[in-house]
N, C-alpha and C positions, 0 to 999 in steps of 0.2 A: 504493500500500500504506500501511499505517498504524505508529505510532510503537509498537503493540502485536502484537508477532506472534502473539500466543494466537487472535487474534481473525482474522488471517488465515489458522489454518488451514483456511477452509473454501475456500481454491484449494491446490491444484485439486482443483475438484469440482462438482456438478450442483448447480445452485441455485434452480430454479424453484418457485416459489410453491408449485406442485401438488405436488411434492415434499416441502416441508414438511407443508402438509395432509394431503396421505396416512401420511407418517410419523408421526405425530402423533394422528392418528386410529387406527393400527395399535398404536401403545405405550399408549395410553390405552385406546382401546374395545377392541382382544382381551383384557388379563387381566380384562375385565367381564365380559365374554359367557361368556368359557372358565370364570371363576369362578363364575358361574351356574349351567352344566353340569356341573362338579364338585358343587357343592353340592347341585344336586337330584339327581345318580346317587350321590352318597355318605348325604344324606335317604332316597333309594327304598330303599336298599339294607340302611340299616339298619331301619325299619319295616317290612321283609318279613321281620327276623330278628326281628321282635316289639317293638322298642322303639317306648317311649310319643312322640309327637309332638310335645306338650307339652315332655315334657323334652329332648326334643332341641333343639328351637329355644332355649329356657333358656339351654340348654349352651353351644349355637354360639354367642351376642350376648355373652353373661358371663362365659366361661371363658375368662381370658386367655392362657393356653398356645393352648389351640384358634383364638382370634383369632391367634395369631400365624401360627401353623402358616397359615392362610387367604394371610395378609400375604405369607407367605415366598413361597408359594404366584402372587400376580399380581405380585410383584413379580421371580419369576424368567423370567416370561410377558413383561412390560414390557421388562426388561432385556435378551432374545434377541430382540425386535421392534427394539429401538433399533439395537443394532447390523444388524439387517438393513437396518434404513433407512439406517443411514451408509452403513455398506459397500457396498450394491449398489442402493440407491434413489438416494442421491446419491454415489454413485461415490467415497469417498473411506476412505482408512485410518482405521480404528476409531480408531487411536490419536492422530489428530487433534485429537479429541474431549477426549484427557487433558492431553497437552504439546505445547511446538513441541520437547521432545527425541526423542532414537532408541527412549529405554524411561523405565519408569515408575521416577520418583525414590522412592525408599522411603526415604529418610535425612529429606525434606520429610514424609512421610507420618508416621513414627514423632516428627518434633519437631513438627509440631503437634497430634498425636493426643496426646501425653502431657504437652505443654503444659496442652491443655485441660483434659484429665481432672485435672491438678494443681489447676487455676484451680477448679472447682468440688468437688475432695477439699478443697482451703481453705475455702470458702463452708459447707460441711458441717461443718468443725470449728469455724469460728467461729459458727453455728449453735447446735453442742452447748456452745459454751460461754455464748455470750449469752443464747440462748434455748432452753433444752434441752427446754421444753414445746411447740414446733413440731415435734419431731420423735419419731415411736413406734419403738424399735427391736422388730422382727419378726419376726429371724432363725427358718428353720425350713430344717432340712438339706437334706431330698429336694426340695422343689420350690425353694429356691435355686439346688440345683445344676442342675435339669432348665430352670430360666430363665435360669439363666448359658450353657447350653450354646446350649440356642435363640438366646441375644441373642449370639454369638457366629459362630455359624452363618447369621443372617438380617440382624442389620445389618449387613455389609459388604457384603452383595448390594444390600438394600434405601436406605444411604447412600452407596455408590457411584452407583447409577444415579440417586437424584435428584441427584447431584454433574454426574453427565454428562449428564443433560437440563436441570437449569436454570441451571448454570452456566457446562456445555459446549455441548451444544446450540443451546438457545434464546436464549445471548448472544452466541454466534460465528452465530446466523442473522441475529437484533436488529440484528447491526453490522452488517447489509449496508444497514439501511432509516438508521441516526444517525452520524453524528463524531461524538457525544460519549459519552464512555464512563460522565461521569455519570447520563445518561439508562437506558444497559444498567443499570447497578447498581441504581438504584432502581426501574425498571419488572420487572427480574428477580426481584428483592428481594422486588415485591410478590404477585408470583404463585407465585410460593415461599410465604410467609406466609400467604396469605388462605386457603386450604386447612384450615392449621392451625386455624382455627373450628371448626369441625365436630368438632376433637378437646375441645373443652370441653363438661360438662354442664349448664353453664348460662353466661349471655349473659358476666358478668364475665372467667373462668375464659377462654374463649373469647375474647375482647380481650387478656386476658393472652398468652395462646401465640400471636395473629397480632404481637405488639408484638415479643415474643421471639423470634420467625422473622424476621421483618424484620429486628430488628437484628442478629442471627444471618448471617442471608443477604446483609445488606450490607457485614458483615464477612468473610465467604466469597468473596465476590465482589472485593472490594479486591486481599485474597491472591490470586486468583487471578490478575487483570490484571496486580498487581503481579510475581510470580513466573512469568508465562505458564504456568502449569499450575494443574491438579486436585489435585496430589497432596496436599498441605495440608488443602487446604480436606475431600478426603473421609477424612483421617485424622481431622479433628477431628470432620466428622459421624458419623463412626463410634462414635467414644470417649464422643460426648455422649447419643447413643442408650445404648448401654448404658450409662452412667452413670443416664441417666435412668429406666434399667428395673429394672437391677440392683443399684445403690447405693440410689438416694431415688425413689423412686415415688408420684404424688399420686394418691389413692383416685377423685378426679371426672377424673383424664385420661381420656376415650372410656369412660368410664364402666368401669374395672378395674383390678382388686386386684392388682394384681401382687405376687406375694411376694418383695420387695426386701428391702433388707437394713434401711433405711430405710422408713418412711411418711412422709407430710411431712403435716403436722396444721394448719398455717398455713392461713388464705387469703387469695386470691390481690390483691395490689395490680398493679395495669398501672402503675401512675409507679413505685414503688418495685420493681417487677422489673426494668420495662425500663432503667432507669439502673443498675442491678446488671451488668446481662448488656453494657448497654453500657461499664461501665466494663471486665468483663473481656474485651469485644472489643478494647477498647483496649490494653488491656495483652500482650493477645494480637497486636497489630499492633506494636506495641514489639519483642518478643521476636522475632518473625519475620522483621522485617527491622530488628532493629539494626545499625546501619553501614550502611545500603544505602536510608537515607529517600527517596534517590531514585528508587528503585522506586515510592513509593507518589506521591511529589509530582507526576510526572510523568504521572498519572495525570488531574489536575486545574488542570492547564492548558488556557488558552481556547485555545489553538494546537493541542491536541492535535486529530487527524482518522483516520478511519477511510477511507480512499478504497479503490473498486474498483480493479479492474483495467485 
């Protein structure tokens, strides 16, 4: 066994190759296909009640409420597939997946979710005070409220599960192939991140949010080892999603206007974000384990080992 128990919890449980594969395949490829089949019987459905074609496709790519609604949508598909594949593909308790405790730490979950959210309510006011031309305030009542309820409602489904597939999943599978846990964190790290492209509208923008993920994710991934659990790490994903949606919103993320409460009018630097974000990972590794450095040191020792069973 290994110096990390997070990472053992995947005994006892079914751990063949084909196992992964298949689950893997079932959390990714059903909410496509199923999301396909929605969209064309929710398209059919309205053009036989006479709406224009045109505007509907419009709608569905640009109207960021509607994208959400899509999101909530395969990411509740993804997340009832995952847990089938823990639970009865490889035979192990759901909860495996979050901690090596009996139940989900909430007290871990509430101080790094409002850690975060402070760390970037700061970045924001030093912002409006340094450079008050980066940022447009936009408030407008009804559709603030109607995107606060949405980002309330869909990311903690939608940063929970990627919490429990790339951090739980796919790093307690990882450990069964390295010892070294430096290796999980950064190859985690990166397919967590690379994703992120595709949310920019152009090539920079796109560099920026995979630099941002990465660092993001390798700080996700610390907490977690370090704390053997999730619960941190999907408090803060939680907190940073909707911050990102409902506080400060940038007009070229995935191409949508979200009506935040902020717009952020800057563009985008990759050295001067990613040392931004990396400094408040740091600080946010401070704060999460003060007193207890040892949690994280022990992390990155050449002694440390992952061994089977």
């Amino acid at each position: 066994m290994s110096r990390l128990p997070f990472l053992d919890n995947v005994y006892p449980g079914e751990n063949n190759f084909w196992r992964y594969f298949f689950t893997i395949i079932l959390i990714w490829g059903a909410p496509i296909i199923l999301g396909i089949m929605i969209s064309i019987f929710f398209m059919t459905y309205l053009l036989t009640q006479g709406f224009d074609a045109s505007y509907l496709v419009e709608n569905f790519t640009s109207n960021p409420l509607i994208f959400m609604l899509f999101i909530a949508i395969t990411y509740v598909i993804s997340f009832f597939f995952l847990y089938i594949g823990v639970r009865y593909i490889h035979q192990r308790k759901f909860m495996s997946l979050v901690t090596t405790e009996s139940r989900f730490n909430w007290k871990r979950f509430w101080k790094g979710g409002l850690a975060w959210f402070a760390l970037l309510s700061l970045s924001l006011v030093l912002s409006l005070i340094l450079d008050p031309g980066s940022l447009k305030f936009n408030f407008n009542l009804n559709p603030f409220i109607l995107i606060l309820v949405l980002s309330l409602l869909i990311f903690p489904v939608q940063a929970s599960f990627e919490e429990l597939f790339f951090r739980g999943y796919l790093m307690q599978g990882l450990g069964l192939l390295t010892k070294k846990p430096v290796i999980l964190l950064i190859v985690t790290s990166l397919i967590f991140s690379l994703p992120h492209y595709f949310n920019g509208s152009y090539t920079i923008l796109s560099v920026d949010l995979v630099l941002q993920a990465f660092i993001l994710g390798l700080t996700l991934g610390i907490i977690t080892l370090g704390e053997n659990g999730l619960e941190t790490a999907i408090g803060v994903h939680i907190f940073n999603n909707i911050f990102a949606t409902v506080i400060v919103s940038h007009p070229e993320d995935m191409g949508l206007n979200m009506p935040s409460l902020f717009t952020s009018l800057s563009s985008p630097d990759p050295v001067i974000d990613t040392l931004g974000i990396a400094i408040f990972g740091l600080i946010l590794l401070v704060i999460i384990f003060w007193g207890k450095k040892e949690d994280v040191f022990r992390l990155f020792r050449r002694d440390n080992s992952v061994e089977g069973k």
